[in-house]
VEXDREN-2710 file (C-alpha; in Angstrom, 1 decimal):
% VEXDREN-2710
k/r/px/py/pz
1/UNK/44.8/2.2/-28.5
2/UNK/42.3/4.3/-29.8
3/UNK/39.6/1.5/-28.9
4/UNK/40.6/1.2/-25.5
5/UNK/40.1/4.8/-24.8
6/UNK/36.3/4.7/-26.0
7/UNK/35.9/1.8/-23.9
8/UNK/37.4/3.4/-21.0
9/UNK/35.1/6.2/-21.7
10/UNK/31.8/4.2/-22.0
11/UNK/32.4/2.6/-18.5
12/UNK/33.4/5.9/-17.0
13/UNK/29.4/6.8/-18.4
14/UNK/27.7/4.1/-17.3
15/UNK/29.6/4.5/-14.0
16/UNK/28.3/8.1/-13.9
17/UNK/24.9/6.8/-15.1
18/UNK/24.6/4.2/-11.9
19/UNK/26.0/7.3/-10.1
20/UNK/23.4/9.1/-11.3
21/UNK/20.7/6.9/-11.0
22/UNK/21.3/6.0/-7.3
23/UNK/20.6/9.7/-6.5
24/UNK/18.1/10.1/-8.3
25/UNK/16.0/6.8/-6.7
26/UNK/17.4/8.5/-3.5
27/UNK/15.6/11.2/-3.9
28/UNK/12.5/9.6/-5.3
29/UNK/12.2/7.6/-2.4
30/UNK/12.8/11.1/0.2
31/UNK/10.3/13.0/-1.5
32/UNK/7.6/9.8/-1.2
33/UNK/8.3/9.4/2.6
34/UNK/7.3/13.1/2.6
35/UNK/3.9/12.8/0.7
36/UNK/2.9/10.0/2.5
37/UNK/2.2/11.8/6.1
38/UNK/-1.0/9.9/7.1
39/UNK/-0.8/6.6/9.0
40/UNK/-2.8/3.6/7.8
41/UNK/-5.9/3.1/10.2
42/UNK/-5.3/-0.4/9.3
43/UNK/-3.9/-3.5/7.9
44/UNK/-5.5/-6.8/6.2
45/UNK/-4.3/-9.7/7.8
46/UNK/-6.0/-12.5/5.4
47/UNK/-7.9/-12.5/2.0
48/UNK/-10.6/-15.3/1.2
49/UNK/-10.7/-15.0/-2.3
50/UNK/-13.8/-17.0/-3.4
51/UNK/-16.4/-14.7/-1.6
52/UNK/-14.2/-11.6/-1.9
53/UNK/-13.4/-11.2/2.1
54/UNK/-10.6/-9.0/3.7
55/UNK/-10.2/-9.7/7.4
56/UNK/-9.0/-6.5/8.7
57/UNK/-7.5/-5.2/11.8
58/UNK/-7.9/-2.0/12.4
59/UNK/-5.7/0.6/14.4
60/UNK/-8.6/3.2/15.0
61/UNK/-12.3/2.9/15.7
62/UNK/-13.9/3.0/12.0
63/UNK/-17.8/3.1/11.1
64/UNK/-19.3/1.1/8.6
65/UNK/-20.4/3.7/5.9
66/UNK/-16.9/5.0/6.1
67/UNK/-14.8/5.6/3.0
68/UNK/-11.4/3.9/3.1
69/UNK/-8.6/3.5/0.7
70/UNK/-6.7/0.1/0.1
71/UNK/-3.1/0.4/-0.9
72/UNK/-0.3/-1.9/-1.6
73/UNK/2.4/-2.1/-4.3
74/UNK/0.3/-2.8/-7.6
75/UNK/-1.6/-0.3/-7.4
76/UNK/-4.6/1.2/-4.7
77/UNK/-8.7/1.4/-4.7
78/UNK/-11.0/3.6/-2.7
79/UNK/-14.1/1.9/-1.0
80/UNK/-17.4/2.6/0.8
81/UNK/-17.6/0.0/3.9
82/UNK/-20.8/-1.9/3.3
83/UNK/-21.1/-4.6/4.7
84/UNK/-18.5/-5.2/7.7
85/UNK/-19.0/-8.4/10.6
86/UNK/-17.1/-9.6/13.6
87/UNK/-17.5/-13.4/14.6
88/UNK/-20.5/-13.7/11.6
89/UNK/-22.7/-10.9/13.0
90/UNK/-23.4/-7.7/11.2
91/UNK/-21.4/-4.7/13.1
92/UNK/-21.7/-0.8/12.7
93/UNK/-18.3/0.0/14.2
94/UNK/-15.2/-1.5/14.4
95/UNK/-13.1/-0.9/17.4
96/UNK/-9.1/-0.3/17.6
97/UNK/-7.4/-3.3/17.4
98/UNK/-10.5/-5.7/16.2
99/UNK/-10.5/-7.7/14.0
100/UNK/-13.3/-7.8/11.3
101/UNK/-14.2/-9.4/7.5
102/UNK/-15.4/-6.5/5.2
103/UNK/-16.4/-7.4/1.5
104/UNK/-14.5/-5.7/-1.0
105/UNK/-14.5/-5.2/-4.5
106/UNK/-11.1/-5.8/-5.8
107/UNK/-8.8/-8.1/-5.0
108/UNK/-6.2/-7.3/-2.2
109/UNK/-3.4/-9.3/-0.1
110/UNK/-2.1/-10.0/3.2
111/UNK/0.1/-6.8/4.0
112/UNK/-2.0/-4.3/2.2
113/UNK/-2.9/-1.0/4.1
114/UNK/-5.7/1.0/4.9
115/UNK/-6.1/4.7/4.6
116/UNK/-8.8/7.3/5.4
117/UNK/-9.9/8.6/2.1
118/UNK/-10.8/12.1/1.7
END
């Protein structure tokens, strides 16, 4: 008898603890909605991974020695635009809604987004 009263009393705790827990992820996930305020200026669309080649479309005109951050679930990098091309010519600005290869130096993936960085 005595047993199943510590057992009941360990699943009323974990239920608490899931309780708990669910809150907490609730609230995790209001406050990160809150910091993130700025829109992406844009979104890669396809990765070649052998010469290290994001196509990109951007939402917003963007300039080539613009600083820009790449985010995604594993982690984010910030980046100076070097070298930037539109149907294999060299370009200075990218307009909304183009599409256009930049070089980067890490590694990104289809999905990831593209921030303004300060």
């Amino acid at each position: 008898m005595l047993m199943y009263g510590t057992k009941g009393r360990t699943v009323y705790k974990i239920i608490n603890m899931k309780k708990v827990l669910k809150t907490k992820k609730k609230l995790v996930k209001k406050v990160a909605k809150k910091v993130v305020k700025e829109k992406p200026i844009g979104k890669v669309t396809h990765y070649y991974g052998g010469i290290g080649v994001a196509i990109v479309k951007f939402n917003k005109a963007v300039k080539k020695e613009e600083k820009v951050c790449f985010y995604n679930s594993s982690g984010e990098f910030d980046q100076v635009i070097g070298s930037m091309q539109f149907d294999h010519k060299d370009i200075v600005v990218a307009k909304k809604g183009q599409e256009v290869g930049i070089k980067v130096d890490q590694k990104v993936r289809e999905g990831d987004e593209i921030y303004a960085a300060k």
